[in-house]
DRENPA-3360 file (N, C-alpha, C; in nm, 2 decimals, always signed):
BEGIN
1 = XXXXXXXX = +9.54/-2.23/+0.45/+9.61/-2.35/+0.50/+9.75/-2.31/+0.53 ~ +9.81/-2.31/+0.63/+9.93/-2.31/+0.70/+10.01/-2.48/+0.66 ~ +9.96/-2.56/+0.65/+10.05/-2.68/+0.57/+9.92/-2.75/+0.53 ~ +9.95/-2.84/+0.45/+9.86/-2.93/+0.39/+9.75/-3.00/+0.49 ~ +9.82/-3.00/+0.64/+9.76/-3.08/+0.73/+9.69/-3.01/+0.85 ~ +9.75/-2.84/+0.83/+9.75/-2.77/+0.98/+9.67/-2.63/+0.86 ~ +9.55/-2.58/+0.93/+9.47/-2.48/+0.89/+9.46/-2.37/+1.01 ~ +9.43/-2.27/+0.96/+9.43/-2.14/+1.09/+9.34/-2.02/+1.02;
9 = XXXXXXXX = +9.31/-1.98/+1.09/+9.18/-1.83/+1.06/+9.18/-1.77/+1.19 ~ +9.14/-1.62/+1.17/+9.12/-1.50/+1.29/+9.02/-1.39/+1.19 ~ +8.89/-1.40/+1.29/+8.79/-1.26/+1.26/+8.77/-1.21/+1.36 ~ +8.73/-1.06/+1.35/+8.68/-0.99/+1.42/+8.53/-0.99/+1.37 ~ +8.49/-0.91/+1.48/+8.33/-0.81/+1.45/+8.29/-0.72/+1.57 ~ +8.21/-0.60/+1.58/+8.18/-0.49/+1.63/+8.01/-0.52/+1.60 ~ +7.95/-0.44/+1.70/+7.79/-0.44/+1.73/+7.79/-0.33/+1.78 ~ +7.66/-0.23/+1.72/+7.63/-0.10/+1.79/+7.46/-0.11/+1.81;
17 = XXXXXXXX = +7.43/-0.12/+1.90/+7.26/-0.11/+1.93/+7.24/-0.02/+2.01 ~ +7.07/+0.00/+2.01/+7.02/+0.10/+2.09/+6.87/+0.05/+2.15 ~ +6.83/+0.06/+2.22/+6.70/+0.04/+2.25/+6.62/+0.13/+2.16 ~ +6.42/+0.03/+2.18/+6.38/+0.12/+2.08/+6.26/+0.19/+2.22 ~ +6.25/+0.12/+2.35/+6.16/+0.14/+2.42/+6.02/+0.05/+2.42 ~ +6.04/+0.02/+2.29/+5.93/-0.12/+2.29/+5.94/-0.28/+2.37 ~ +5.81/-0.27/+2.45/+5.82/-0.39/+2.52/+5.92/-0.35/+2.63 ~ +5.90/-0.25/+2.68/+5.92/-0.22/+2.86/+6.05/-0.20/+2.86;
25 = XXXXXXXX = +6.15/-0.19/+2.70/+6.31/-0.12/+2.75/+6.36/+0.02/+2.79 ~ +6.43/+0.09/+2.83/+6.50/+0.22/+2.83/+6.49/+0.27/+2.66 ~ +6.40/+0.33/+2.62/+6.45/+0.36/+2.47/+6.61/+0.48/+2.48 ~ +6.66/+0.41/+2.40/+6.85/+0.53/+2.36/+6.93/+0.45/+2.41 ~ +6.89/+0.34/+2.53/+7.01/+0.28/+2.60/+7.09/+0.20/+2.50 ~ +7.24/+0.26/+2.48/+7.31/+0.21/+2.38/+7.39/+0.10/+2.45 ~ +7.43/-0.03/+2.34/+7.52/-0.11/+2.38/+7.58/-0.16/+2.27 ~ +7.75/-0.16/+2.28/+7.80/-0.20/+2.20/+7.88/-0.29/+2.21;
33 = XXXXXXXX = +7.85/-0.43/+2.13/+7.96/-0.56/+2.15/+8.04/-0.60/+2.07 ~ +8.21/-0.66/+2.07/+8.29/-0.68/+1.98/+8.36/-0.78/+2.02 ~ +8.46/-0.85/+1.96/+8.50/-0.95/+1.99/+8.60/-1.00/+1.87 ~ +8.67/-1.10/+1.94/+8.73/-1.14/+1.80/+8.78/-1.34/+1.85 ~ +8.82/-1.39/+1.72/+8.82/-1.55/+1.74/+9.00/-1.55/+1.68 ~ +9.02/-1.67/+1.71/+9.11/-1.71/+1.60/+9.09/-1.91/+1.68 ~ +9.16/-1.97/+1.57/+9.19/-2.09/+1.59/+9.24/-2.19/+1.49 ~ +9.30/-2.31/+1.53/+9.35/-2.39/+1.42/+9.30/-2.53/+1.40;
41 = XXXXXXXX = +9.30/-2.61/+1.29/+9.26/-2.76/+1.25/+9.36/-2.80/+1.16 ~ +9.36/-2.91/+1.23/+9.46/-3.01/+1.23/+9.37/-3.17/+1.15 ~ +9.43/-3.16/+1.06/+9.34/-3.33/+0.98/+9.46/-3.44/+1.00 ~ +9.42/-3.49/+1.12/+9.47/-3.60/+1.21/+9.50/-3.74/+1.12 ~ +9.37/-3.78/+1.04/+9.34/-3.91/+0.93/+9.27/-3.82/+0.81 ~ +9.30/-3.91/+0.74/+9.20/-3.88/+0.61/+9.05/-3.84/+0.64 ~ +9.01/-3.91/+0.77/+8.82/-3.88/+0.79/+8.83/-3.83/+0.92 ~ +8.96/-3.79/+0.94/+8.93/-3.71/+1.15/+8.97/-3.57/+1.11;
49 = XXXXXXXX = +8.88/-3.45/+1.16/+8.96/-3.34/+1.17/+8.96/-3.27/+1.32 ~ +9.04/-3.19/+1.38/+8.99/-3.18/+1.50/+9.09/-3.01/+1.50 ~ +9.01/-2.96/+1.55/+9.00/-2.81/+1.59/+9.02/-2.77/+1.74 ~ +9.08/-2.58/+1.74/+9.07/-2.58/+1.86/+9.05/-2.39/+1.84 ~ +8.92/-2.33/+1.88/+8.89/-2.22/+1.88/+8.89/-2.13/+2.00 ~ +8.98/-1.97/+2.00/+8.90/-1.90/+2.13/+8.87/-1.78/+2.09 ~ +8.76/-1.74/+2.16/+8.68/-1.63/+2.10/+8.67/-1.53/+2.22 ~ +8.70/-1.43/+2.21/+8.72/-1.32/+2.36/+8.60/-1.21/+2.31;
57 = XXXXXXXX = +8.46/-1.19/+2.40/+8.37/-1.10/+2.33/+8.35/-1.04/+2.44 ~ +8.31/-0.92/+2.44/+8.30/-0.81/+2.52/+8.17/-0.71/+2.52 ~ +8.11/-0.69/+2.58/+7.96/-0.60/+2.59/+7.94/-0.46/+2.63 ~ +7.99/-0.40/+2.62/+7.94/-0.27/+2.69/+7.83/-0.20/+2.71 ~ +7.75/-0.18/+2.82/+7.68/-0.09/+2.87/+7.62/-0.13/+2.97 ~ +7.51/-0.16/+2.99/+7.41/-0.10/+3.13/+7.43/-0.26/+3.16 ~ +7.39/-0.37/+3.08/+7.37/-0.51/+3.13/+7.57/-0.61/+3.06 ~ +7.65/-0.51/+3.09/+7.79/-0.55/+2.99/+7.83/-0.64/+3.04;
65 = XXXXXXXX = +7.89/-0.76/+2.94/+7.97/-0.83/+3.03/+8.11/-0.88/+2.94 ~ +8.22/-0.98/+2.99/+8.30/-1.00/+2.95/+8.33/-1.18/+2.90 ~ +8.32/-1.19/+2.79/+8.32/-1.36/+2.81/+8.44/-1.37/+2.71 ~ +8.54/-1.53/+2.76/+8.59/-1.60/+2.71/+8.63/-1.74/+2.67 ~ +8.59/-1.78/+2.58/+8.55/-1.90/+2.54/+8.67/-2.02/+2.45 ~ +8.71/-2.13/+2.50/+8.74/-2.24/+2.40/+8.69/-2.30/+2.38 ~ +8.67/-2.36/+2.24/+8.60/-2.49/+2.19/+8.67/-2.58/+2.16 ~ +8.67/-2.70/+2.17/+8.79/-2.77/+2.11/+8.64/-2.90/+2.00;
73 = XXXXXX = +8.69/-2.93/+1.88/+8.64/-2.99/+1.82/+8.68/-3.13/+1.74 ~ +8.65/-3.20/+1.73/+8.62/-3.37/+1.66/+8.54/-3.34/+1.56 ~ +8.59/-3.40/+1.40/+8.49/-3.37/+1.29/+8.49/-3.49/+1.24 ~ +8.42/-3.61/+1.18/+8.45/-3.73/+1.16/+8.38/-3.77/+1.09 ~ +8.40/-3.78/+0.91/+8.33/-3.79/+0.80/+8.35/-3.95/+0.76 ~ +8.22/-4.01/+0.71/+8.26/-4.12/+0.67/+8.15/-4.11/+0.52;
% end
């Protein structure tokens, strides 16, 4: 918690695969994905919380790609 009202987090993670050749792949074809997030929540009312996340992930190899994502969130407990 950054204040009673205002929360915040950041993770990473890394992926290392390889094909195995089963079911018609390149067997060895390596690909490795990583990425990382961070974002904050904000508890608006006693029963509203509302978030805002972005997550940057990355792919490498033969099918690689590059994505960047925000989520923005509404949580509403009663």
């Amino acid at each position: 918690a950054v204040t009673p009202l205002v929360g915040a987090f950041a993770s990473a993670f890394w992926n290392s695969s390889e094909e195995t050749g089963v079911a018609g792949g390149v067997s060895g074809d390596p690909e490795e994905t990583w990425g990382v997030s961070a974002g904050l929540s904000y508890q608006a009312l006693r029963w509203l919380s509302l978030g805002l996340t972005y997550t940057h992930t990355r792919a490498l190899g033969d099918d690689g790609f590059t994505e960047n994502r925000v989520t923005a969130t509404a949580t509403a407990s009663f």
